[in-house]
C-alpha positions as CSV (number, residue, x, y, z in Angstrom):
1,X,-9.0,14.1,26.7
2,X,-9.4,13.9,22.8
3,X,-11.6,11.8,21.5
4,X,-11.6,8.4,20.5
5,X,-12.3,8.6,16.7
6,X,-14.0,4.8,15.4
7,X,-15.3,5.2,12.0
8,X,-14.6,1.7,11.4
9,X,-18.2,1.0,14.0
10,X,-20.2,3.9,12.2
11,X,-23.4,2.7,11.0
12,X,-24.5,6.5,9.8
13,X,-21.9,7.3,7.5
14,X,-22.5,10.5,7.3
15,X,-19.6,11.5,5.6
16,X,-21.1,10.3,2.4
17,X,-23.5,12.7,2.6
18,X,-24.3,16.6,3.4
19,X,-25.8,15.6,6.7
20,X,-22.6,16.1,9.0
21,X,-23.9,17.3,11.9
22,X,-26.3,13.5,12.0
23,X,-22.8,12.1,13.1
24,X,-22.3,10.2,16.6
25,X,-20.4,12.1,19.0
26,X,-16.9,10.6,18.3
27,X,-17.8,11.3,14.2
28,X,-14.8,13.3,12.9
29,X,-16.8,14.6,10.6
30,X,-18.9,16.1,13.2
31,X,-16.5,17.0,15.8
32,X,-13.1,17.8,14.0
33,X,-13.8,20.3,12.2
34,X,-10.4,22.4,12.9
35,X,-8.8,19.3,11.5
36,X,-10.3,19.3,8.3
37,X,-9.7,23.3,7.9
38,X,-5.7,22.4,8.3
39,X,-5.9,19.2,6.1
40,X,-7.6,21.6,3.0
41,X,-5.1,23.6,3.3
42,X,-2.3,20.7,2.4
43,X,-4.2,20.1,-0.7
44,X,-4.1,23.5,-2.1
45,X,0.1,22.8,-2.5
46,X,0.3,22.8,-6.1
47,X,2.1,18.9,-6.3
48,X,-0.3,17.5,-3.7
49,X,-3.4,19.1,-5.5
50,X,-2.8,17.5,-8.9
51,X,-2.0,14.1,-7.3
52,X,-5.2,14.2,-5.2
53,X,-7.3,15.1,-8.6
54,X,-5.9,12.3,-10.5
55,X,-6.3,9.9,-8.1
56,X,-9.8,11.3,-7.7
57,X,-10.1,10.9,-12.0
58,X,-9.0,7.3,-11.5
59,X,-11.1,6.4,-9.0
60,X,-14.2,7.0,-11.7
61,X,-12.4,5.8,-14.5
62,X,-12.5,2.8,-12.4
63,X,-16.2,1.9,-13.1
64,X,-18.9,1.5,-16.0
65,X,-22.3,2.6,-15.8
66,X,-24.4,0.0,-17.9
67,X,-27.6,-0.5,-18.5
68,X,-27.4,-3.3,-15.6
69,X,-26.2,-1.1,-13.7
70,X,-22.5,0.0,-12.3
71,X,-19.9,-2.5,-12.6
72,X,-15.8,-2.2,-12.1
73,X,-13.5,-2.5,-15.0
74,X,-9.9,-2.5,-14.1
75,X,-7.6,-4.3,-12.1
76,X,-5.5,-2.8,-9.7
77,X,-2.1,-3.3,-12.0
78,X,-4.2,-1.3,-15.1
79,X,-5.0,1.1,-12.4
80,X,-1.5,1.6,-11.1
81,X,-0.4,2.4,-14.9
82,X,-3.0,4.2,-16.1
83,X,-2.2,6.6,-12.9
84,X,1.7,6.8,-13.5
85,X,0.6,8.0,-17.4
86,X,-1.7,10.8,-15.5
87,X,0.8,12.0,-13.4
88,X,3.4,11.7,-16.2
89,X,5.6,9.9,-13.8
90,X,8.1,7.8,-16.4
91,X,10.4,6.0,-13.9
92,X,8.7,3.7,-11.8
93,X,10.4,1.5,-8.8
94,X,9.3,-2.0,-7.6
95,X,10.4,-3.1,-3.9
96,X,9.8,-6.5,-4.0
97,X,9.8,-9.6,-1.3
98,X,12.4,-12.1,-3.1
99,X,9.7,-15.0,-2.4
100,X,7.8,-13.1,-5.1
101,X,10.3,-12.5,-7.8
102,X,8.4,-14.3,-10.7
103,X,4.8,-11.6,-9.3
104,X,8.0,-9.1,-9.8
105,X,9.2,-10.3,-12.6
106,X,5.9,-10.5,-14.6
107,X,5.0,-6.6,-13.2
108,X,8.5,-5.2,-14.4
109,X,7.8,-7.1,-18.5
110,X,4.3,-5.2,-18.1
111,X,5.1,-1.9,-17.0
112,X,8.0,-2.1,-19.2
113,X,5.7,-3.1,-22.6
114,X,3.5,0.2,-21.2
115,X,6.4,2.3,-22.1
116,X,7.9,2.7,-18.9
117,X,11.3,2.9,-17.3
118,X,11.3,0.1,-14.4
119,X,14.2,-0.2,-11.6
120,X,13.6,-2.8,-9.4
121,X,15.4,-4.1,-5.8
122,X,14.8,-7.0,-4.1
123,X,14.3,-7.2,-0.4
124,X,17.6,-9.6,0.0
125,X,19.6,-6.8,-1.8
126,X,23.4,-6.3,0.2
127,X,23.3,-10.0,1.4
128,X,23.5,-8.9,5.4
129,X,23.4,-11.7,7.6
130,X,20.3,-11.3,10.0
131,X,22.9,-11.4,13.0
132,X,23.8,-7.8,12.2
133,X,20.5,-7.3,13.4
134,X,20.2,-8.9,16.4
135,X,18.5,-12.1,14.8
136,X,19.8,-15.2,17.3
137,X,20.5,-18.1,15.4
138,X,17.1,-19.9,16.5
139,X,15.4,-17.4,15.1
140,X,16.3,-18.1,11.5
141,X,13.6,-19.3,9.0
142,X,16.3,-22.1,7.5
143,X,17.3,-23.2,10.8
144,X,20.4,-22.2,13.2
145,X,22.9,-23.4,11.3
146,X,22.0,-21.6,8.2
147,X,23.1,-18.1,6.5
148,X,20.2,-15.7,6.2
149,X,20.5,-12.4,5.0
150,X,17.7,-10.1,6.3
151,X,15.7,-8.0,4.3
152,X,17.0,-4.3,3.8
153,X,13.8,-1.9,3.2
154,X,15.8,0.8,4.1
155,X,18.6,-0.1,1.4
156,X,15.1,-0.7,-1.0
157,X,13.9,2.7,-0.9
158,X,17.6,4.2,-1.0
159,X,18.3,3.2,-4.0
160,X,15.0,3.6,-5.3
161,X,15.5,7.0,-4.3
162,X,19.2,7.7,-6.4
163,X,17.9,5.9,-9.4
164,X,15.6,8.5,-9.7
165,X,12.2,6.5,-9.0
166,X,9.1,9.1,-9.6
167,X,6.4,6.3,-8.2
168,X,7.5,3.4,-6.4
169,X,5.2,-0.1,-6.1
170,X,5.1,-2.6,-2.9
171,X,5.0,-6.0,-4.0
172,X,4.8,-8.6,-1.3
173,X,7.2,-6.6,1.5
174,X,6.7,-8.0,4.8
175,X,4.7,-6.5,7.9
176,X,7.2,-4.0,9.2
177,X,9.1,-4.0,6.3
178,X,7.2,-2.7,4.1
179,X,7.1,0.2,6.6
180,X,10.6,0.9,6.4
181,X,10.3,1.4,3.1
182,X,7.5,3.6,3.0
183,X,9.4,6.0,5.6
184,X,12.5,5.7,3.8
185,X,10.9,6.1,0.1
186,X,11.2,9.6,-1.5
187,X,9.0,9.0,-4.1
188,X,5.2,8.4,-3.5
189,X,4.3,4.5,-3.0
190,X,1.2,2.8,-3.9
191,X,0.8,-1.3,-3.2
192,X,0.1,-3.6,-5.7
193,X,0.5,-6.9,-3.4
194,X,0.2,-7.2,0.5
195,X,2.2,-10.1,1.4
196,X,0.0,-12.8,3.1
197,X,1.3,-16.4,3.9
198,X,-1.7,-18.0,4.4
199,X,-4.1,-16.8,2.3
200,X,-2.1,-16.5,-1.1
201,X,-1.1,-12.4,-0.5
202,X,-5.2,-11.8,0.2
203,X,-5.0,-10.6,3.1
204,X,-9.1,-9.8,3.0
205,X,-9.3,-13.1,3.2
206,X,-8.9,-13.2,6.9
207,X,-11.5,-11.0,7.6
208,X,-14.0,-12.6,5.5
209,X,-13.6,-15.8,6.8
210,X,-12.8,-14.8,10.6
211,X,-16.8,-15.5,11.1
212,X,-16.2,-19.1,9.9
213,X,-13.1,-21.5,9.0
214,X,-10.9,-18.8,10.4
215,X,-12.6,-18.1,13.3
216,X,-9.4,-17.9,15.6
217,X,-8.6,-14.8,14.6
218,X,-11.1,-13.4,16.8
219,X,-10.0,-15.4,19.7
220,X,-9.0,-12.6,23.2
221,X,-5.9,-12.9,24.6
């Protein structure tokens, strides 16, 4: 039976340190050793390597050491750029939900004023009714009676993928969606917003306050 790997209940965190053998006995770090010999072998591949050390680079360019100690200085949409520049990608795609067109909108002018070359598809894109895909009329958002075309991740990342997209950007795709696109995508695809209804597309949100006002969450079924 393999084991069941749980880093998310680790208290040791050994993995942080030199110290691997200190790990439980479900640790990866401790017990999957093999593992970890294949994986360094994926990042010796010359286009993997040099992605992996500039994500690594902007991961510390990320933070300032001063005198009060360590503090983070860039948002996640500097961070995005600032990574396209390292990797020298100049064409970057945006897959967005069409319920955030203006987030879309304001992310194309930006990337655009950085110098870059921005396609962009909307999750609508085609107009298919959702009863191509099985979708029964009472399962429509605007009601029975109403035209809804379903989104079309798969028709997001295709064309993407013939405009010639080096680095694609999530913003707001739906659970499920946003898979589809990720499987369909040719070009690498990092996440700039992960859609969330409720709590204003922060999802963390939920966990922090699953202890307290959103304490359902938690609830067994």
């Amino acid at each position: 039976m393999s084991i069941a790997f749980s880093c998310a209940n680790c208290d040791r965190v050994v993995c942080h340190t030199e110290h691997a053998s200190d790990g439980s006995d479900n640790c990866p770090t401790r017990t999957a050793s093999s593992a970890f010999e294949r994986v360094a072998e994926e990042y010796h591949k010359p286009d993997i390597a040099e992605f992996a050390r500039q994500a690594s680079i902007q991961e510390f360019e990320c933070y300032l050491q001063l005198p009060e100690g360590m503090t983070p200085r860039n948002p996640r949409i500097e961070e995005t750029a600032q990574f396209a520049n390292k990797m020298g990608y100049r064409k970057l795609g945006i897959a967005f939900c069409a319920g955030l067109r203006s987030e879309a909108r304001t992310l194309d002018e930006i990337l655009t004023r950085r110098g870059f070359e921005v396609v962009s598809v909307c999750c609508k894109a085609g107009g298919i009714a959702k009863e191509t895909i099985g979708i029964a009329p009472e399962q429509k958002i605007a009601g029975p009676d109403k035209w809804e075309s379903m989104c079309n991740p798969i028709a997001q990342a295709t064309l993407l993928n013939e405009a010639g997209a080096e680095f694609n950007i999530a913003v707001g795709l739906c659970v499920g969606h946003d898979s589809l696109f990720f499987k369909y995508a040719k070009a690498p695809t990092t996440v700039l917003i992960a859609k969330d209804r409720v709590f204003g597309h922060n999802p963390a949100a939920g966990l922090y306050l699953s202890k307290s006002y959103y304490g359902k969450l938690r609830r067994k079924e």
